[in-house]
VEXDRENVEX-889016 format. One line per 10 residues: number of its first residue (from 1); for each residue x, y, z of N, C-alpha, C. Coordinates in Angstrom, 3 decimals. Atoms other than C-alpha are relative to their C-alpha. Layout:
N
NUM) X/Y/Z/X/Y/Z/X/Y/Z | ...
# end
This chain:
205
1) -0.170/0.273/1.427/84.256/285.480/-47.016/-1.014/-1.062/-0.417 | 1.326/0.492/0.554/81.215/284.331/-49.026/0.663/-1.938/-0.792 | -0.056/1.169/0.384/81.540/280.259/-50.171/-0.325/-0.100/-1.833 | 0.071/0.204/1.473/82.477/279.531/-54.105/-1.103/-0.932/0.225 | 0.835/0.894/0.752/80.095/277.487/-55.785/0.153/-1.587/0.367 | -0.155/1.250/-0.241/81.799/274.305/-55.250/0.071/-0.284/1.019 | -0.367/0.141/-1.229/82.737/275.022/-52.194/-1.726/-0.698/1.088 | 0.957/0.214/-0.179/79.059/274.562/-51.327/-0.564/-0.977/-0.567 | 0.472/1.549/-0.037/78.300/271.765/-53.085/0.355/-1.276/0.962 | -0.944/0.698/-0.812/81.108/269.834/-51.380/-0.732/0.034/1.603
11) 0.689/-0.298/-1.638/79.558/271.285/-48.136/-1.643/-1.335/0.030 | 1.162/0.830/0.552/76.177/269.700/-49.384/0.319/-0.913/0.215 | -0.232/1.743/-0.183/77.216/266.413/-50.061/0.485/-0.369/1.048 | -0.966/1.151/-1.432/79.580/265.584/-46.852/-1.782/0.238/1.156 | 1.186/-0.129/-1.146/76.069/266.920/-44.840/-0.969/-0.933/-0.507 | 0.704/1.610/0.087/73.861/264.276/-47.142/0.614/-1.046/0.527 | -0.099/1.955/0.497/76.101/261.410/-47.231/0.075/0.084/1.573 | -0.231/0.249/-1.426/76.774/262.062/-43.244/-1.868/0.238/1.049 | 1.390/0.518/-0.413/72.920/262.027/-42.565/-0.580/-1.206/-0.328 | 0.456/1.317/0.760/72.060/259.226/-45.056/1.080/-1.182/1.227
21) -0.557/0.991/-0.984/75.051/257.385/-42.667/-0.926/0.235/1.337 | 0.750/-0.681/-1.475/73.004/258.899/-39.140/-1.436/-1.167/-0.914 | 1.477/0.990/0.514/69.903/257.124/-41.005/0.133/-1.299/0.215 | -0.510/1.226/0.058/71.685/253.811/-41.596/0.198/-0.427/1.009 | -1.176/0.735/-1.289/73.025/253.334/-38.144/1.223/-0.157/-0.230 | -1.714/-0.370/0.001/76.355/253.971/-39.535/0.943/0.468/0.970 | -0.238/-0.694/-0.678/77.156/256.820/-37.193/-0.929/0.648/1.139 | 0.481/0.431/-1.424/76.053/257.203/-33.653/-0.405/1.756/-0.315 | 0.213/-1.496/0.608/74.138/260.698/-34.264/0.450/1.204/1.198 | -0.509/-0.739/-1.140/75.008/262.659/-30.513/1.439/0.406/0.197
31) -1.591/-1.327/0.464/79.128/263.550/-31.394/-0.423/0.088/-1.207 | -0.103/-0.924/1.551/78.062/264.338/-34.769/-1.014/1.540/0.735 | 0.548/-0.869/-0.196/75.358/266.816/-33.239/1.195/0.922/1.387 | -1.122/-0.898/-0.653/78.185/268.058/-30.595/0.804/0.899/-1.211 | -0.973/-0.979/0.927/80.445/268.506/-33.610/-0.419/1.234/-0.708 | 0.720/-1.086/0.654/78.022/270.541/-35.307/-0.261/1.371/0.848 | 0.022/-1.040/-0.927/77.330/272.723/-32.576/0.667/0.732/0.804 | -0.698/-0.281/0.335/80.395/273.122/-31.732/0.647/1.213/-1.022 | -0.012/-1.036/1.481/80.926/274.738/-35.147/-0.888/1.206/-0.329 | 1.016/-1.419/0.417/77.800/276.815/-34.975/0.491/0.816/0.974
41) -0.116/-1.224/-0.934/78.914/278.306/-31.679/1.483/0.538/0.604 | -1.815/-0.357/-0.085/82.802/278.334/-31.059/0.379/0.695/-1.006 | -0.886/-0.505/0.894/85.009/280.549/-32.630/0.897/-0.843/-0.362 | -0.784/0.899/1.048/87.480/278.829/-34.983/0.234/-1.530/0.879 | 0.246/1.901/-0.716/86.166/275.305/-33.598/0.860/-0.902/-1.160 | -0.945/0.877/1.484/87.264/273.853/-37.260/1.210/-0.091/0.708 | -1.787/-0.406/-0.412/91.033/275.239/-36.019/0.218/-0.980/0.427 | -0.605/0.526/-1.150/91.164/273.802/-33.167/-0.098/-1.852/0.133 | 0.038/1.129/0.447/89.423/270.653/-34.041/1.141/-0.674/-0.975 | -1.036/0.716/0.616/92.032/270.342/-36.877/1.456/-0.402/0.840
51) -0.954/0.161/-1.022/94.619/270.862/-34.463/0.677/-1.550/0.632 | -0.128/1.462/-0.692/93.825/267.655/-32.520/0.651/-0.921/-0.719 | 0.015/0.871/0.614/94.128/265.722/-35.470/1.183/-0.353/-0.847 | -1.367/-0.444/0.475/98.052/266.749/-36.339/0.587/-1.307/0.843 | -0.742/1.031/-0.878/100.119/263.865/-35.625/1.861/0.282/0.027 | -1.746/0.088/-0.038/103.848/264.122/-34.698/0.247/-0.728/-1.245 | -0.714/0.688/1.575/106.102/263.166/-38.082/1.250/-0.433/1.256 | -1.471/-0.051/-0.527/109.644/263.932/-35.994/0.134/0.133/0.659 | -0.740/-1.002/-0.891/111.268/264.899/-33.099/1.320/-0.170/0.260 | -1.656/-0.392/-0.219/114.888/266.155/-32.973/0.770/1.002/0.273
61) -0.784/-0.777/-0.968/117.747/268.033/-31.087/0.373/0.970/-1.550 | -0.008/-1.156/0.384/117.871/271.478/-32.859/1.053/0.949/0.389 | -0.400/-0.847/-0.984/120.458/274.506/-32.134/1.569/-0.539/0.855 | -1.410/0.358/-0.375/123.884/274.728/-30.382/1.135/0.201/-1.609 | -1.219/-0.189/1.061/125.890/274.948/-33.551/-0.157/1.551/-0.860 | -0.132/-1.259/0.856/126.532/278.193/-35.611/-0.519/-0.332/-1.554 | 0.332/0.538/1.175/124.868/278.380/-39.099/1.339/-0.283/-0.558 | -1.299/-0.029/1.162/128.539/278.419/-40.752/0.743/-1.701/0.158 | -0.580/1.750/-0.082/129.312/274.623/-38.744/-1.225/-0.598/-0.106 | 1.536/0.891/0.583/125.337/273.144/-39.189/0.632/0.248/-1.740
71) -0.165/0.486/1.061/126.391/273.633/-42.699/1.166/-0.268/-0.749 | -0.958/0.660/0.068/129.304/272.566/-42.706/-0.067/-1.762/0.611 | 0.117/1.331/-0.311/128.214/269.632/-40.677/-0.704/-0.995/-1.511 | 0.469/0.545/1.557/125.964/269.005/-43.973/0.362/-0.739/-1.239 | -1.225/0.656/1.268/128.643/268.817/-46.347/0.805/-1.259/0.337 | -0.785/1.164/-0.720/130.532/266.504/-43.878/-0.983/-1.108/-0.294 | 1.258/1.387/-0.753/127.436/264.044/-43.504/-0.393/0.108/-1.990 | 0.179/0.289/1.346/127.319/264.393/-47.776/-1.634/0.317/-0.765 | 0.506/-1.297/0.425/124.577/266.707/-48.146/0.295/0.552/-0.850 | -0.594/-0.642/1.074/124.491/268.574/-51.448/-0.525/1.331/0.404
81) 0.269/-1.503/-0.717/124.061/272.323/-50.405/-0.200/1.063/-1.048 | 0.196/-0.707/0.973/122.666/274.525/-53.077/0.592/1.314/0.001 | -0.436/-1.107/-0.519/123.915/277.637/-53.810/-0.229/1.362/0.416 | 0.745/-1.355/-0.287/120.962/279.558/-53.239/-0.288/-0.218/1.913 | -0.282/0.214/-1.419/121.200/277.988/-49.381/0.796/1.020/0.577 | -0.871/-0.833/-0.781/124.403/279.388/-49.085/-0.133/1.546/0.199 | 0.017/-1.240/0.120/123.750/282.765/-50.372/-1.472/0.453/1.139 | 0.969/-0.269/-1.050/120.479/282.905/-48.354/0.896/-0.126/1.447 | -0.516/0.393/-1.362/122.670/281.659/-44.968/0.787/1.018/0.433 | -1.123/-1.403/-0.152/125.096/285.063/-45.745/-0.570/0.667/0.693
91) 0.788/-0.810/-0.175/122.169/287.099/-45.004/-0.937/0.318/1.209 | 1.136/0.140/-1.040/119.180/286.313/-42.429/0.216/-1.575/0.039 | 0.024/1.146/-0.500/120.037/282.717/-41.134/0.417/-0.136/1.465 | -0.548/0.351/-1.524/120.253/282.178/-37.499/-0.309/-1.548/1.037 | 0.256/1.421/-0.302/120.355/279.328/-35.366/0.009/0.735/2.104 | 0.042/0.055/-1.411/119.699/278.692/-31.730/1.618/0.038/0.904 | -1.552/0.405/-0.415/122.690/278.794/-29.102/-0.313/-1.175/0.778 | -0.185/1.517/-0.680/121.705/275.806/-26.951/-0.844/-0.652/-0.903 | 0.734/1.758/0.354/120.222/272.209/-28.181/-1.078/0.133/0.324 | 1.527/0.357/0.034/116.317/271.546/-28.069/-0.301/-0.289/-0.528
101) 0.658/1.004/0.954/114.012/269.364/-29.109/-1.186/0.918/-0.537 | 0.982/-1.175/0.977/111.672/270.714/-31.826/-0.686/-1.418/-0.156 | 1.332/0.865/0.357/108.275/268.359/-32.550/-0.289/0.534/-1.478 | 0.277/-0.508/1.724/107.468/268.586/-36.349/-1.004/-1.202/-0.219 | 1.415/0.411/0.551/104.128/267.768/-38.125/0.213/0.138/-1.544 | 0.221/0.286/1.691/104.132/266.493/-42.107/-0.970/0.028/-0.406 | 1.730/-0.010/0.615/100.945/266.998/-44.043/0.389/0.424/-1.419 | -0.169/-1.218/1.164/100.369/267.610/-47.368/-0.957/1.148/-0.089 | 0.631/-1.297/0.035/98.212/270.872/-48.180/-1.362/-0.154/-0.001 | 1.794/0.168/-0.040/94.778/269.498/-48.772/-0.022/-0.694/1.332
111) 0.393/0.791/-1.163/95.475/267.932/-45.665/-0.660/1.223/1.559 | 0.190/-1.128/-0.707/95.059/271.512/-43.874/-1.672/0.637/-0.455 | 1.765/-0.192/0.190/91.435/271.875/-45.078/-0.059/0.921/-1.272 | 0.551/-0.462/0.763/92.197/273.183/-48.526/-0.445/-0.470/-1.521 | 0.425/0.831/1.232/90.786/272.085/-51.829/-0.163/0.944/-1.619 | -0.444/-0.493/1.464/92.480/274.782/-54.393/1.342/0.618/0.997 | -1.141/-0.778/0.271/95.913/276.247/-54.104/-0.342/0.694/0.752 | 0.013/-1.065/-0.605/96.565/278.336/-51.132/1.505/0.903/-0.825 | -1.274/-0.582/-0.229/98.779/281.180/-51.319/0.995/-0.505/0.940 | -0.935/0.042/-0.962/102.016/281.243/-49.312/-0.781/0.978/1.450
121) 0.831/-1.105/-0.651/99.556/284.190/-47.276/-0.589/-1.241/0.842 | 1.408/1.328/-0.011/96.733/281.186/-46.778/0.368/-0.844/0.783 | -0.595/1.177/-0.525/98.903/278.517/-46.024/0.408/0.485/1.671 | -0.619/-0.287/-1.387/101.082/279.950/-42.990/-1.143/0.347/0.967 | 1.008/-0.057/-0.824/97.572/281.343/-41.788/-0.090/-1.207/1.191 | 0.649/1.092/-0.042/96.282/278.411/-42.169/0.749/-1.007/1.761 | -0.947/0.582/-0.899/99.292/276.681/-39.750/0.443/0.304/1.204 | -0.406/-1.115/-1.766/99.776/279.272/-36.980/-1.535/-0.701/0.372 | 1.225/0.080/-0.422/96.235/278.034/-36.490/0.252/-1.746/0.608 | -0.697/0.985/-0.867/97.716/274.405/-35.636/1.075/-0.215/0.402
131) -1.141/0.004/-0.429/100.689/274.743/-35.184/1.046/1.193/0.019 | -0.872/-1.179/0.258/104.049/276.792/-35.524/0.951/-0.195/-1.222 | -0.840/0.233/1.112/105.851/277.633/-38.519/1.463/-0.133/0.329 | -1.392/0.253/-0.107/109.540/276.383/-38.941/1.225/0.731/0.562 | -1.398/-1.170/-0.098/112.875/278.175/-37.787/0.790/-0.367/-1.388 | -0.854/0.323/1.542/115.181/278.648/-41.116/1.177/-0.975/0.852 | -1.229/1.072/-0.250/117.910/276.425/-38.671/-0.662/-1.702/0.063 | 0.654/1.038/0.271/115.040/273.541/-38.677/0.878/-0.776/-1.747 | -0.288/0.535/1.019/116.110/272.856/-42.307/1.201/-1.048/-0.271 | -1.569/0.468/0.431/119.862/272.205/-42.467/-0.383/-1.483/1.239
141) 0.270/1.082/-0.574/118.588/269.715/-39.425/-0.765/-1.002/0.127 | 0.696/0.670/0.718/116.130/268.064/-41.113/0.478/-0.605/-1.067 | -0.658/0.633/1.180/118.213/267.419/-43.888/1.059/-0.642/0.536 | -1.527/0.847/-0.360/120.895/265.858/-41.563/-0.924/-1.158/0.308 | 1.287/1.161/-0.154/117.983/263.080/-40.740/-0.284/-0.982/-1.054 | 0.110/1.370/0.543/117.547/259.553/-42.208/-1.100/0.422/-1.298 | 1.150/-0.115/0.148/115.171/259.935/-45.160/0.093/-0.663/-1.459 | -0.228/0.997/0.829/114.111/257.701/-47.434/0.441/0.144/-1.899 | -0.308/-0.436/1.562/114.842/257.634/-51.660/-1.494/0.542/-0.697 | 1.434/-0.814/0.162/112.371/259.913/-53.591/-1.010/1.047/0.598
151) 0.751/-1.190/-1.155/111.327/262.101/-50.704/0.093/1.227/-0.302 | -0.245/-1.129/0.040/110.573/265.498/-50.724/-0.912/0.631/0.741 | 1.013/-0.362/-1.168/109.380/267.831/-48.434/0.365/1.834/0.291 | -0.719/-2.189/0.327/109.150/272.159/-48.108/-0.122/-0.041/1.300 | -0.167/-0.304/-1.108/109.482/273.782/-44.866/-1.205/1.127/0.194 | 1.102/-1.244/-0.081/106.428/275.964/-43.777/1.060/0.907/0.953 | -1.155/-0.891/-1.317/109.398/278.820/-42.022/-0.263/1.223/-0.373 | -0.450/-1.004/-0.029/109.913/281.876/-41.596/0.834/0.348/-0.986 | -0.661/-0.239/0.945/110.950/283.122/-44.611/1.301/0.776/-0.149 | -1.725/-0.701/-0.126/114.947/284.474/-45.367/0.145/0.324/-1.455
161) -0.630/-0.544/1.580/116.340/286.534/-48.310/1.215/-0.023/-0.207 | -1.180/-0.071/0.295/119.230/286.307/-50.330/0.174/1.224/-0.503 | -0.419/-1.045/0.667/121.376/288.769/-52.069/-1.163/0.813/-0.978 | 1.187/-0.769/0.870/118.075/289.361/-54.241/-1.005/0.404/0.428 | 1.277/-0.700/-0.578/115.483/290.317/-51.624/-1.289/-1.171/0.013 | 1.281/0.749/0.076/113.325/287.317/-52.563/-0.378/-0.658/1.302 | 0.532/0.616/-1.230/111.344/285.859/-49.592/0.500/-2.008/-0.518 | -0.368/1.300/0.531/112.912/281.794/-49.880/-0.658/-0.885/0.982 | 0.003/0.771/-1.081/112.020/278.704/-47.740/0.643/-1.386/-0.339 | -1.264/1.211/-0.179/114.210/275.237/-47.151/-1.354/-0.465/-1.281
171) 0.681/1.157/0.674/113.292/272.274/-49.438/1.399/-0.840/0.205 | -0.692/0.630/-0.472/114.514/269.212/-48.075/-0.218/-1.404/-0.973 | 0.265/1.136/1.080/114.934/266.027/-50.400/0.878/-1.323/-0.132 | -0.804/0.960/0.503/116.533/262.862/-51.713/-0.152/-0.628/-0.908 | 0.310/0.791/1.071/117.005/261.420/-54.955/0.161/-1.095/-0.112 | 0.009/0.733/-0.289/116.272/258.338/-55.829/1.163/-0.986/-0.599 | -1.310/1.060/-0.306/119.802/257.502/-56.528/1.186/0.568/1.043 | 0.569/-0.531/-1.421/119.736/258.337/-52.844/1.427/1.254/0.094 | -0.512/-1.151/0.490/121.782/261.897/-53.768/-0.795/0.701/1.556 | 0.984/-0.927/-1.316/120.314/264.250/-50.059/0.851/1.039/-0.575
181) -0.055/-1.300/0.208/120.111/267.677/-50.579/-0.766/0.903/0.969 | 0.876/-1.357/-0.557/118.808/271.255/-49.276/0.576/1.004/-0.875 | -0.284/-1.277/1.034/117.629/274.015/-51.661/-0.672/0.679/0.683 | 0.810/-0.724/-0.347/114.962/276.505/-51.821/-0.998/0.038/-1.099 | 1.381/-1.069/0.938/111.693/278.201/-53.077/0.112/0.901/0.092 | 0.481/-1.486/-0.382/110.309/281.460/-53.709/-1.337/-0.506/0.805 | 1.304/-0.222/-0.876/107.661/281.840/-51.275/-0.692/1.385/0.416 | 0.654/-1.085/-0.469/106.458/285.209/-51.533/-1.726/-0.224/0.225 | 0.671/0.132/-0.556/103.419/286.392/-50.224/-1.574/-1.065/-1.103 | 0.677/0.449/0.995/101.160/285.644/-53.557/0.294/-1.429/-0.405
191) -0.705/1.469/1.140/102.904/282.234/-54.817/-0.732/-1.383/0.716 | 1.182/1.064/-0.324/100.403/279.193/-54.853/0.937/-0.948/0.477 | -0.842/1.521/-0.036/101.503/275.880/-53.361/-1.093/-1.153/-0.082 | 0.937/0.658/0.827/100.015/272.790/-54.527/-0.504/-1.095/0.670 | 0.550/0.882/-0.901/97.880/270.633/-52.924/0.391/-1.470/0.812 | -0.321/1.649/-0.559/99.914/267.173/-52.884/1.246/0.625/0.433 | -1.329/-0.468/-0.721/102.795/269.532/-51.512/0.119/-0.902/1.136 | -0.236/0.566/-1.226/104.143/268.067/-48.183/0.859/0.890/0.346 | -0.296/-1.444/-0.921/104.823/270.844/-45.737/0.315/-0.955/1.356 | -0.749/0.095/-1.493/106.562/270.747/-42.148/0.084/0.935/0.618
201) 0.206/-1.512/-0.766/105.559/272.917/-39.590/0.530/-0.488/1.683 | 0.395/0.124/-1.298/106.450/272.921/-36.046/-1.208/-0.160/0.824 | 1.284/-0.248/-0.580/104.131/271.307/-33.616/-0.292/1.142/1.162 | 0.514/-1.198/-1.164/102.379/273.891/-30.999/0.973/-0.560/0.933 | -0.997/0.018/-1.538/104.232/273.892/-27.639/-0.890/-0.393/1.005
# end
């Protein structure tokens, strides 16, 4: 796929201002010429390079409970439980039968290397490429987790339908008159998400 317009300027400039630094004695020029070459001759070097650069957000015990007591544990622990949760949880929600620890990575969307609106298509690409996308039982256990007032945060998962067929994914939150919740989105395949989003993906294994 051929490079927009801007996309190439942008390209432009980070290759001046990162020579004009190589000029200066800014930057030590032999890993910049690895990185580059690298890039000319690896297949999805970018990827993998971004990869590295994913830092753990979380890690927590996952699994063992049935979706019908995880959200019930929810309500117990004062969780507000939407009612497009529940109706999604009737349908395609499953959970693990034993306990494990799941590693989770926070980013927001330009933080994945893009600089317009991916699709929901784009994005998940984008994430299988560092990592792994969510389980729909990640959510309800993410939302049982400490988190501060004002937060909000989507779930890059495996998408689940309710009674209406729509493709949904978690959204995990707290208001800041510290109110915790779990709703949803539409996330079909077309539907943009927005750059200062903050996504949660499972890290790789």
């Amino acid at each position: 796929m051929s490079a927009t317009t801007e996309q190439k300027a942008r390209f432009l400039d980070l290759v001046t201002g990162t020579l004009e630094m190589v000029r200066d004695g800014k930057r030590a020029i032999e890993p910049i010429l690895t990185i580059l070459q690298g890039i000319k001759d690896k297949a999805n070097f970018a990827e993998r390079l971004l990869a590295k650069t994913m830092v753990v957000w979380k890690t927590i015990m996952v699994g063992g409970l049935s979706k019908d007591k995880l959200l019930k544990r929810l309500v117990q622990a004062g969780r507000n439980v939407s009612d497009w949760v529940k109706d999604h949880s009737k349908l395609a929600f499953k959970t693990s039968a034993e306990p494990h620890e799941i590693s989770f990575i926070r980013v927001e969307v330009k933080d994945l290397g893009f600089t317009q609106n991916p699709t929901t298509t784009e994005l998940f690409a984008r994430i299988k490429e560092v990592g792994e996308l969510c389980q729909p039982e990640d959510g309800p256990w993410l939302a049982l987790q400490d988190q501060p007032c004002g937060d909000i945060f989507w779930l890059a998962m495996e998408s689940i339908a309710g009674s209406g067929g729509n493709p949904m994914v978690f959204i995990v939150g707290r208001n800041d008159d510290s109110g915790r919740w779990l709703g949803t989105r539409y996330a079909g395949p077309d539907n943009p998400w927005y750059l200062d989003n903050e996504v949660v993906f499972r890290s790789r294994k």
